[in-house]
C-alpha positions in Angstrom: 30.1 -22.4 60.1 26.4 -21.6 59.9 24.5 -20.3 62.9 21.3 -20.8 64.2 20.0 -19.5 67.9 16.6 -19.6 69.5 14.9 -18.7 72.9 11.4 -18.9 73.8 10.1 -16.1 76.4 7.1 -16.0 77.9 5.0 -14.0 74.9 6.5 -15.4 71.8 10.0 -17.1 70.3 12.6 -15.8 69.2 14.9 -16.9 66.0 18.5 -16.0 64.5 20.2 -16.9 61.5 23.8 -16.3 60.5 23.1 -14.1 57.2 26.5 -15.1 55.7 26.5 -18.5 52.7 29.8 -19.6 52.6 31.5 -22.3 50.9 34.9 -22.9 51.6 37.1 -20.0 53.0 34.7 -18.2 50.8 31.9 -15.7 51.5 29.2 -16.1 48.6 26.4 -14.0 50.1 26.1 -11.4 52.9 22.1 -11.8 53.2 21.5 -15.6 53.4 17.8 -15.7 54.9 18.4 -19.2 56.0 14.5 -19.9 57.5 11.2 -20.5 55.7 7.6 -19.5 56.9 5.5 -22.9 56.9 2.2 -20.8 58.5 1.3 -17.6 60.3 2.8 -19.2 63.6 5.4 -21.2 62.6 9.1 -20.8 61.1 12.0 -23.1 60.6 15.5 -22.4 60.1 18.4 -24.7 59.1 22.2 -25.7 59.1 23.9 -28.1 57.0 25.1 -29.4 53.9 23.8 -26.2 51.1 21.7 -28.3 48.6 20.0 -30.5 51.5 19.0 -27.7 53.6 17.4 -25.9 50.6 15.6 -28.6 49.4 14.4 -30.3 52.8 13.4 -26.6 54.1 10.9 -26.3 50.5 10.4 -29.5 50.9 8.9 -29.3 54.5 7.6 -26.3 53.5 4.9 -27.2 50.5 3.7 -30.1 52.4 3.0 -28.4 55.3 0.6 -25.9 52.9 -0.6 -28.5 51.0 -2.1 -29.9 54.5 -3.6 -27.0 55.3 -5.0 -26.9 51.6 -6.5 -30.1 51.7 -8.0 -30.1 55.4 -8.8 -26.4 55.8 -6.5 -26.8 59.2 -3.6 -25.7 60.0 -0.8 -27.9 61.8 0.3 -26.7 65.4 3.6 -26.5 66.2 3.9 -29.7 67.7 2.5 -31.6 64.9 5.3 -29.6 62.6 7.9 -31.1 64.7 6.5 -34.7 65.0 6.2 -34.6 61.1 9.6 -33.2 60.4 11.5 -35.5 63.0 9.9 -38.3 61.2 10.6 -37.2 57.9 14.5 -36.8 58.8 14.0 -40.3 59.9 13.2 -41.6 57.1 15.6 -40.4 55.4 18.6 -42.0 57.8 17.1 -45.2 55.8 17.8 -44.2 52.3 21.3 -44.2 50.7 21.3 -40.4 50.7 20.2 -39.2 54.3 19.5 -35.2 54.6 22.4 -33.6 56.3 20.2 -30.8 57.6 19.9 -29.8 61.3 16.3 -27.6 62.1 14.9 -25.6 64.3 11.2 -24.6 64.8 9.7 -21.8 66.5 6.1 -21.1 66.7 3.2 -20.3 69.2 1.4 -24.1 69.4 -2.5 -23.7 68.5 -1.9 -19.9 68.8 -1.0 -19.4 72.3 1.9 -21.0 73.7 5.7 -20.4 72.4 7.1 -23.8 71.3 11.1 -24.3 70.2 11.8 -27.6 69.1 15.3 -28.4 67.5 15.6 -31.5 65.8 19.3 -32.5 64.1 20.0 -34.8 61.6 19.7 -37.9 63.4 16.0 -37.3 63.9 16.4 -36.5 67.5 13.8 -34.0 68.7 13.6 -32.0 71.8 11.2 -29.3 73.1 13.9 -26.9 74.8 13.7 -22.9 76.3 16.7 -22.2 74.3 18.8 -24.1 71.7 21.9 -23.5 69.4 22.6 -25.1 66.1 26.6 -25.5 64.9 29.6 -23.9 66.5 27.5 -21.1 67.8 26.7 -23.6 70.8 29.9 -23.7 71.9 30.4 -19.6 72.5 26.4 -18.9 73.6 25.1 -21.9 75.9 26.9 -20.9 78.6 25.4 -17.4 78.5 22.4 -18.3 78.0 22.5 -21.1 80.9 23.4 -17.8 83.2 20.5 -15.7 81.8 17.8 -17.1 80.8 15.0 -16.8 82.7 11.5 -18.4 82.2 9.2 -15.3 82.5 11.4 -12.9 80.2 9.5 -11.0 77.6 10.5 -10.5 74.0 12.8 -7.2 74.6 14.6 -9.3 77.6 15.3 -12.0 75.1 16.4 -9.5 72.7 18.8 -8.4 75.0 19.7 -11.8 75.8 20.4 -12.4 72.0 22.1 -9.1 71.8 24.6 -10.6 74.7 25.0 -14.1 72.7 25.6 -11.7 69.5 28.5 -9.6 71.1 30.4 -13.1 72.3 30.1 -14.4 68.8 31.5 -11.2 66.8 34.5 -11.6 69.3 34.9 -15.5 69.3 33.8 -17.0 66.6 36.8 -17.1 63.7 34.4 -16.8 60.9 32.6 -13.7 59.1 28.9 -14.5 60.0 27.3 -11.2 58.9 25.0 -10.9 61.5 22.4 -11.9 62.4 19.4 -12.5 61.0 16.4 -12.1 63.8 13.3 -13.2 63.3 10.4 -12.8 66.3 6.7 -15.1 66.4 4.3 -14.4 68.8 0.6 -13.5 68.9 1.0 -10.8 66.2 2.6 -13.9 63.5 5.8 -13.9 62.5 8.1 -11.0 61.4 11.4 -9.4 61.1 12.7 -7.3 64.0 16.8 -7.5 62.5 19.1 -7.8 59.3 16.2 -7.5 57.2 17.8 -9.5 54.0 16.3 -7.3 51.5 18.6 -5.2 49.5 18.0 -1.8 47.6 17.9 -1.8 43.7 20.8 1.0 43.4 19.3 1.8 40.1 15.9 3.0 42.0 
């Protein structure tokens, strides 16, 4: 019941996370940060099974730093995706495939927004806007009727905000809200549902 939205505009990409882990009927956390940061330009979020998605997102993660350690290069954002689609590949061969859907959001080489979601299959496509989960079935057709090509980062908020409200009013489940994070030229950073919570003994 996990949910995972993204829209590219015209100046950057924009990511949200359902901030609510569940297991069961059973809320276990109310500030889930389900992405990870692989560079300046680049972030990946994830759906699936708990323990896969953890360990395939680190996974991902320290390789993609340990390239950039060893070549003094960064990956673009279309390298990312070629490298993760293969990896989920792979592991369709082995006896116990990742059950981990993915989406990656970045500015490829710097400049241009990229969205790539790739599912668990291995199937990879370079899309405008996407939805992960049971989250596609209440926003696509919104954001078929809205999106527009040149929209900037605050229309896409707006858009998100739209794709938000018909969530909190469909969906069955307790998602939390939404976890929103924004990359463009500036890098990558948190514009909503910041996960970090206050020591109450400070």
């Amino acid at each position: 019941m996990e949910i995972a939205l993204g829209i590219r505009v015209k100046d950057g990409v924009i990511l949200a996370t359902s901030k609510a882990f569940t297991r069961g009927i059973s809320v276990l956390k109310a500030t889930d940060d389900k992405t990870r940061m692989l560079n300046d330009y680049n972030v990946l979020a994830f759906t699936g099974e708990s323990g896969d998605t953890t360990q395939f997102a680190e996974y991902i993660q320290a390789n993609i730093q340990l390239y950039t350690m060893r070549e003094g290069s960064e990956l673009n954002s279309k390298a990312i995706a070629s490298y993760i689609r293969h990896e989920l590949a792979k592991s369709l061969r082995t006896r116990k495939p990742y059950q981990v859907n993915v989406m990656l959001a970045g500015l490829d080489k710097g400049e241009e927004p990229f969205l790539s979601m790739i599912d668990y299959m291995g199937t990879r496509v370079d899309l405008p806007y996407a939805a992960h989960g049971y989250a596609a079935f209440y926003t696509m057709s919104l954001l078929d009727r809205h999106y527009k090509p040149d929209m900037n980062v605050q229309d896409g908020m707006k858009l998100l905000d739209m794709c938000e409200a018909e969530l909190a009013k469909r969906f069955p489940v307790e998602f939390k809200g939404l976890l929103v994070k924004v990359v463009d030229k500036k890098g990558i950073r948190n514009v909503r549902g910041d996960t970090k919570v206050d020591d109450p003994e400070q």
